[in-house]
Every structure is written in structure tokens, then in C-alpha cells.
C-alpha positions in Angstrom: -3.5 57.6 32.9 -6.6 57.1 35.4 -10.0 57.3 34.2 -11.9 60.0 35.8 -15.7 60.4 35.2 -16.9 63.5 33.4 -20.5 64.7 33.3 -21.1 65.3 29.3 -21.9 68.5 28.4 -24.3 70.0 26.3 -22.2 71.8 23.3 -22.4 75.2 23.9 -25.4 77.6 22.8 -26.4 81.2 22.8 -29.4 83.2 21.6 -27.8 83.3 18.0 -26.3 79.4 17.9 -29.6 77.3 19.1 -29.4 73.8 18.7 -26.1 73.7 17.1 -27.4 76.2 14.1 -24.5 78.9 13.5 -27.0 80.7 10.7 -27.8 80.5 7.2 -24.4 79.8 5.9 -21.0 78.9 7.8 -17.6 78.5 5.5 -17.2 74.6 4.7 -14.4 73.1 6.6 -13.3 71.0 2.7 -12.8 73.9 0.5 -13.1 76.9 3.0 -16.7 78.6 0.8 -19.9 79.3 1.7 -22.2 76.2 3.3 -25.7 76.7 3.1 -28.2 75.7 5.9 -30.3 72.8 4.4 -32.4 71.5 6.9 -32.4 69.5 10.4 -31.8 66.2 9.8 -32.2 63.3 12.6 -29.9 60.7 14.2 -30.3 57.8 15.7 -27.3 57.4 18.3 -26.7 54.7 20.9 -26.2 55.8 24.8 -25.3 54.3 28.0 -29.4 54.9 28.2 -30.4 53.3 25.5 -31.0 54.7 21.8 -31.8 58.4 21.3 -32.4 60.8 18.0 -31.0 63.9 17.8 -32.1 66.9 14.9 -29.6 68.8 14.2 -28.5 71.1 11.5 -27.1 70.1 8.2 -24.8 72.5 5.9 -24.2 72.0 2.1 -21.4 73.7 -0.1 -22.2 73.3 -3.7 -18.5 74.0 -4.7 -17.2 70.8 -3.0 -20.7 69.1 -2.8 -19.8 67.6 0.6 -22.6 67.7 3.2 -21.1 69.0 7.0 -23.0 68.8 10.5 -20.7 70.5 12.8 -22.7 69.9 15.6 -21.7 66.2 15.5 -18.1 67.4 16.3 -19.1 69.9 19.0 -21.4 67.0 20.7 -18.1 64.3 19.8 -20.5 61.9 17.9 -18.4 59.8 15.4 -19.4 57.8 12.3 -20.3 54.8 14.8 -23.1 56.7 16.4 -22.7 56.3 19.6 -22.2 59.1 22.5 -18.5 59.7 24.0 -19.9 58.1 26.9 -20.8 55.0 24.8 -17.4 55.1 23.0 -15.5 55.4 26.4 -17.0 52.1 27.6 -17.1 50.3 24.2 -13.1 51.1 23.9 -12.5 50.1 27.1 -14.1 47.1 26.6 -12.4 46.4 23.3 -9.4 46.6 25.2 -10.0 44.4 27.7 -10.8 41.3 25.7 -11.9 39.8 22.1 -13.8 42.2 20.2 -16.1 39.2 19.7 -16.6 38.8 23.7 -16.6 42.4 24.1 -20.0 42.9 21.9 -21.9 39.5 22.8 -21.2 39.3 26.4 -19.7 42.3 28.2 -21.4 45.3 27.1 -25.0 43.7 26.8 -24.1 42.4 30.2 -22.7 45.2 32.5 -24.3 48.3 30.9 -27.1 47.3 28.5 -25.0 48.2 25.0 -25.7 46.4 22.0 -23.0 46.6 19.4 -21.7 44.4 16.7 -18.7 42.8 17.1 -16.9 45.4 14.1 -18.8 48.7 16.1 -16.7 47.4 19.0 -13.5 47.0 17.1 -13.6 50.5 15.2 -14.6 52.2 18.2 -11.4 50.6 20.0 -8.9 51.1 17.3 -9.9 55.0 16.8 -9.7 55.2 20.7 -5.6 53.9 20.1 -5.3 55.9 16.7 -6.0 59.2 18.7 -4.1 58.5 22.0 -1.2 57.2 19.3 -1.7 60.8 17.9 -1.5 62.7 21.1 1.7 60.6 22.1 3.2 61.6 19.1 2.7 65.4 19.8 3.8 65.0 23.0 0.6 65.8 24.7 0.3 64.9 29.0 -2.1 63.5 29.7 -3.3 63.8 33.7 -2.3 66.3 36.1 1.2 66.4 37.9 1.9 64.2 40.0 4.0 64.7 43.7 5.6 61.5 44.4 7.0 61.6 48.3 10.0 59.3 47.6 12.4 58.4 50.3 15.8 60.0 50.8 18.9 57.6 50.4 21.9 58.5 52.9 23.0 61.4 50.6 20.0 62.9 50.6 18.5 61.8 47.0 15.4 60.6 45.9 15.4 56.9 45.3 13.1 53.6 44.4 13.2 51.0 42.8 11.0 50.1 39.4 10.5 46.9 37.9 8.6 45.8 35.0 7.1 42.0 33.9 6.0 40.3 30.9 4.5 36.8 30.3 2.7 35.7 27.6 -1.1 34.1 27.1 -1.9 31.9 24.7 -4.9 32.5 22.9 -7.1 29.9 21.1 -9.6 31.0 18.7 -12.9 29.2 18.0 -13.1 25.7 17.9 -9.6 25.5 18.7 -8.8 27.4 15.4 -5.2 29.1 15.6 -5.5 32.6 16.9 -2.5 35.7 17.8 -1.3 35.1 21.6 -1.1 38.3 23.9 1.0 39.8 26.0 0.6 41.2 29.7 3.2 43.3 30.8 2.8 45.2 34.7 5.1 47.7 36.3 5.9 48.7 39.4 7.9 51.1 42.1 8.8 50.4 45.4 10.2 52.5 47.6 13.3 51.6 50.1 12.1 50.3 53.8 11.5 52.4 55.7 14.2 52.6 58.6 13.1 52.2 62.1 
């Protein structure tokens, strides 16, 4: 799967729906009554800009008495307040190294983030908790793909694929035991090509 860069994009608006208001009431997504319109209540999220508030509207069901702000889901802010854009980078972070390194050093460093080292490890693990979920439904992710293999001498497709792992030990702080990792890299060659 390549990362691509997207521009984000407003969630969508129209002379009824301004500023994520969809009216006086909207059905609750919990218990499927009426939510009432309460009032627009402020946010304080983190970006790849720096900190910025956002008002939006906040919904109330009195049946259920659980608060909703649907457009938190439309703009894809989580619990951890921070933009998708902020998310993206804080995962892949995550990924790449200690949660630890990823908050003190590589995100203050390269793009200005400050997270704490847990922001950075529940941003990470929802990250893998929803690409687990879309591998378990089966979903492709990326466009097709033409691969011009080379033709064996009966005409087929053919190449070769290999795949390597090797371990990394790990050592935690102050040489304090700590879970090793594993690097694994594939790869597919074709045949020569035949002069």
C-alpha cells in the first residue's frame, strides 16, 4: 500500500447544513430518537499547523442521555484530538519506532507535533485496529496494478519472489529487558532479460 497525499477536505455543507448543523434535532445514532441541538461547543485539536479550535454543534437525546457531535465523524477527528493529517503522521511514526522516541524526538523534530508518548501509541494502535478491520472484510486497498512480467519459453508469466527475516534486539532503558523486533522485506525479480 503506498502513501499518497490527499488535500483534506472541508466536510460537506449546503445552505441547510452550515457548519456541520443538520437542524434542531437529528435521530441519535445510540438509541435511534430524537437528539436535540444544544449548543456549539469548542475544541481544541492538534494539526500539522499547530493547535486550532473548532465550534461545532452538539446534539443531546434525553432517552439515552448520550451527548453526539457528528461533525467530529464527518471532519474524522477522534477522541485524541488531532486532525487525520496529524493522525497519519503520528501512526506512521508510531510504526517506525518506540512510541517513547516517536513523541520526544521524531514528531517534535520533523513536523513540529507535540504528543505524549500514550497519544502516540493510541493513535498507532487504532491506525492497525482499523486496517486489521478492513483486511478482515476483504477490502483493496490501492488501485490495480499492471505488472509487465516476462514471458518464459511457453509463453507464461514468470518471476521470482523472495522474502527475508532477521531479528533486532531491542534494549529498553538503562539496559532494562525490552521485546526484540522483527524486520521482514520481500521482493520480485524478474528473469534476465535475454539478449
Amino acid at each position: 500500500m503506498a502513501w499518497e497525499p490527499k488535500p483534506w477536505k472541508r466536510p460537506p455543507t449546503s445552505s441547510k447544513n452550515r457548519e456541520g448543523y443538520e437542524g434542531a434535532r437529528l435521530v441519535c445514532p445510540h438509541c435511534s430518537q430524537d437528539a436535540r441541538f444544544v449548543e456549539r461547543r469548542p475544541k481544541w485539536c492538534q494539526s500539522l499547523l499547530g493547535t486550532i479550535q473548532v465550534v461545532r454543534p452538539y446534539y443531546h437525546c434525553r432517552r439515552c442521555r448520550r451527548g453526539h457531535i457528528p461533525w467530529d465523524q464527518a471532519a474524522g477527528l477522534g477522541v485524541a484530538a488531532l486532525t487525520p493529517a496529524a493522525s497519519e503522521v503520528a501512526s506512521i511514526a508510531g510504526v517506525r519506532t518506540s512510541f517513547a522516541r516517536s513523541a520526544e524526538v521524531t514528531l517534535q523534530k520533523r513536523c513540529g507535533l507535540r504528543l505524549s508518548e500514550s497519544t502516540v501509541q493510541r493513535v498507532t494502535e487504532a491506525a492497525g485496529q482499523r486496517l486489521s478491520e478492513l483486511q478482515h472484510q476483504k477490502v483493496k486497498l490501492g488501485a490495480d496494478r499492471v505488472w509487465p512480467w516476462q514471458r518464459d519459453a511457453c509463453g507464461k508469466s514468470c518471476a521470482y519472489a523472495g522474502l527475508d527475516a532477521t531479528g533486532v534486539r531491542q534494549q529498553g532503558e538503562h539496559g532494562a529487558k525490552a521485546d526484540g523486533r522483527m524486520g521482514l522485506c520481500g521482493h520480485s525479480l524478474q528473469s534476465a532479460q535475454r539478449a
